[in-house]
C-alpha positions as CSV (number, residue, x, y, z in Angstrom):
1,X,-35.3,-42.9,15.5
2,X,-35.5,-39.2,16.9
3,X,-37.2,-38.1,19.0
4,X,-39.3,-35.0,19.2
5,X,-36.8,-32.3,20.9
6,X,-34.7,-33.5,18.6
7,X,-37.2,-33.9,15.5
8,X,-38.3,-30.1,16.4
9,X,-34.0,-29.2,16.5
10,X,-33.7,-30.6,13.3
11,X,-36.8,-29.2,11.8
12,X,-35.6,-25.7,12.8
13,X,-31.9,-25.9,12.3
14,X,-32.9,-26.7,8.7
15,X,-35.2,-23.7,8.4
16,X,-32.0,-21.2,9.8
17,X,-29.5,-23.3,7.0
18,X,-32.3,-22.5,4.5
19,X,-32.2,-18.9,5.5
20,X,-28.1,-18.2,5.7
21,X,-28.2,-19.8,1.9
22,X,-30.9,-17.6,1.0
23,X,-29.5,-14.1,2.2
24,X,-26.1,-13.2,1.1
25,X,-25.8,-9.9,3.4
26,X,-25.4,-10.1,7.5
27,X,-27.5,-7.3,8.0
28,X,-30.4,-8.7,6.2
29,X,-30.6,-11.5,8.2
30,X,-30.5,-9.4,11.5
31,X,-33.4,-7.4,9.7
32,X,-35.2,-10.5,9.0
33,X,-37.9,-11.0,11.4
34,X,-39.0,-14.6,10.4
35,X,-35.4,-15.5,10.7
36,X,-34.9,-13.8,14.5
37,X,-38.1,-15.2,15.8
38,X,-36.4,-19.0,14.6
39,X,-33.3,-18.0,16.4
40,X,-35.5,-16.8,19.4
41,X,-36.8,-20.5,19.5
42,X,-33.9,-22.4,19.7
43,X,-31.2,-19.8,21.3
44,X,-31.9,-18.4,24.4
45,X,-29.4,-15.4,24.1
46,X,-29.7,-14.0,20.8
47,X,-27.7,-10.9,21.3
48,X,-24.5,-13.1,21.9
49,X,-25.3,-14.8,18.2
50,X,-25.6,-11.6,16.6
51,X,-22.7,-10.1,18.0
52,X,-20.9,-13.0,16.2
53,X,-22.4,-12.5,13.0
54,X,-21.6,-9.0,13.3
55,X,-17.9,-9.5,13.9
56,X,-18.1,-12.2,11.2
57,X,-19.4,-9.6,8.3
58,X,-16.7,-7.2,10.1
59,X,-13.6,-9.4,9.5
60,X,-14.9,-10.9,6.0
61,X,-15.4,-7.0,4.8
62,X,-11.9,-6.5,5.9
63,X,-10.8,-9.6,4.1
64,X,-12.0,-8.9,1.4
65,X,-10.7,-5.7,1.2
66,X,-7.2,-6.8,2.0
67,X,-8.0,-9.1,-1.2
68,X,-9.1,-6.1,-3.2
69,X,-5.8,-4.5,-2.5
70,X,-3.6,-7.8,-3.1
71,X,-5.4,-7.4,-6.5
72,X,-4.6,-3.8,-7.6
73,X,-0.9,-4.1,-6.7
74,X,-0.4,-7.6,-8.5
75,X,-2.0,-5.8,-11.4
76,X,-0.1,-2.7,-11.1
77,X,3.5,-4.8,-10.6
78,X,1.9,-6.3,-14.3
79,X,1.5,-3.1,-15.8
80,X,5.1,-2.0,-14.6
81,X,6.8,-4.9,-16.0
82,X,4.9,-4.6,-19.4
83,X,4.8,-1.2,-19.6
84,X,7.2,1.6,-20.4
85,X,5.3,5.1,-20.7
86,X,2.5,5.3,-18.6
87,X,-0.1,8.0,-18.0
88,X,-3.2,7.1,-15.3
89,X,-6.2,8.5,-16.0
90,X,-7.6,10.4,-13.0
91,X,-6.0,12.6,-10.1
92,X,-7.7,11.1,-7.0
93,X,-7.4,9.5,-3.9
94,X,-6.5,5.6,-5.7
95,X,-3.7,8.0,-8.0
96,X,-2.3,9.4,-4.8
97,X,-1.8,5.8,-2.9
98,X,-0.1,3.8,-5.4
99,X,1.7,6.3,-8.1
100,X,5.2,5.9,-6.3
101,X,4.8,1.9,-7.0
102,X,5.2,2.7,-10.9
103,X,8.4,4.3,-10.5
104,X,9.7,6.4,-13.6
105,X,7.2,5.0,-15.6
106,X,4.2,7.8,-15.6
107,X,4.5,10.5,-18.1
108,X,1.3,11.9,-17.1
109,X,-1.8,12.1,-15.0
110,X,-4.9,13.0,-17.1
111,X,-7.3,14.5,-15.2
112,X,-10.8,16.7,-16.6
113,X,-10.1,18.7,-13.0
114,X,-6.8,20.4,-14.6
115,X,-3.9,20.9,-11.6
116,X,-0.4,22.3,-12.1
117,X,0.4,18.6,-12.4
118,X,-2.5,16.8,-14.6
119,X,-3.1,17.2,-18.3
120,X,-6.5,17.3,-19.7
121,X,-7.7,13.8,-21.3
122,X,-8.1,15.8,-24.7
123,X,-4.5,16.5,-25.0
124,X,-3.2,13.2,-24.5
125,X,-2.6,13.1,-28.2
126,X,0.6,14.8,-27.8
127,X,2.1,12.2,-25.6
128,X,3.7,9.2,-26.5
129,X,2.9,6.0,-24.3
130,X,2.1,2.4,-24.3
131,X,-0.3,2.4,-21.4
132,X,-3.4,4.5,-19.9
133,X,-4.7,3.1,-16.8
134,X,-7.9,4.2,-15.8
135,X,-7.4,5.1,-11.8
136,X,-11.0,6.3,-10.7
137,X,-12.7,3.2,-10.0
138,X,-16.7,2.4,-10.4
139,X,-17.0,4.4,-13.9
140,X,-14.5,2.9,-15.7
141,X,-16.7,2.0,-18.5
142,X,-17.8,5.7,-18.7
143,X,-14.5,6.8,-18.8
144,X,-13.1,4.3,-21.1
145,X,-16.2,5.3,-23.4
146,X,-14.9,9.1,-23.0
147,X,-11.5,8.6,-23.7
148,X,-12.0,6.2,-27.0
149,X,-14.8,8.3,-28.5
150,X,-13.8,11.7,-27.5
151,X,-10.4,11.7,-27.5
152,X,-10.1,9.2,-29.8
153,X,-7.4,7.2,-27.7
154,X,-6.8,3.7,-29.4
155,X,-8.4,0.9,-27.3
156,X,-5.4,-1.6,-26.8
157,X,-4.1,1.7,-25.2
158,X,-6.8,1.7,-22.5
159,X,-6.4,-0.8,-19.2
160,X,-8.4,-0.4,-16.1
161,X,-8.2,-2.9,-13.0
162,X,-10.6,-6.1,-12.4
163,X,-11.2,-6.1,-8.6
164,X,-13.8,-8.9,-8.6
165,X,-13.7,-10.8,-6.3
């Protein structure tokens, strides 16, 4: 049998697990005022706690990030090894990291921005490769939509990179 310090514990301690499972973001739990008034009830020193869940979000974001990363270059070493012409589509920052990992194997850089060492997307049709790898990341789906409907670029051509985690 509890008793009540330990009835009111348990009481509480379920309200906070109900809380974590329903907010999936740090912040918003910091933000939520129901949720720091339950915390103010059981834990004396608040500030301590939130500075942990702080440094928690910190180190998963990095994880995950690290993850993201582990991602792209298992995917790129795929590519590589499948793949013996290569143009990336897309001139940017992600282009600039990780074009030295694909050795030999780029013929091009399509880019709409045209620099002395891009091609624009609508002359891909006079280069011969296996592979186009979409390189600026969040609009894949607009740019994949671009290059098979306006420059008519055959869609077992067209890879882009899956970074879910």
């Amino acid at each position: 049998m509890l008793n009540s310090e330990q009835v009111f514990l348990k009481k509480n301690l379920e309200k906070i697990q109900q809380k974590l499972n329903d907010k999936s973001d740090v912040n918003e739990l910091l933000n939520d005022t129901s949720f720091i008034a339950l915390l103010d009830t059981l834990i004396p020193n608040r500030k301590l706690l939130e500075k942990h869940l702080l440094l928690k979000s910190e180190i998963n974001s990095n994880l995950d990030t690290s993850k993201i990363f582990n991602k792209m270059y298992t995917q790129i070493e795929e590519i590589k090894n499948n793949h013996q012409k290569i143009v990336l589509y897309g001139n940017g920052i992600v282009t600039q990291m990780v074009k030295h990992l694909f050795d030999k194997k780029i013929i091009a850089i399509a880019d709409k921005a045209v620099h002395s060492d891009t091609c624009l997307p609508e002359d891909l049709h006079k280069y011969d490769y296996d592979c186009l790898l979409i390189m600026v990341l969040g609009r894949e789906t607009e740019i994949e939509n671009y290059l098979k409907n306006k420059c008519l670029i055959d869609d077992s051509k067209i890879f882009k990179f899956n970074l879910n985690l």
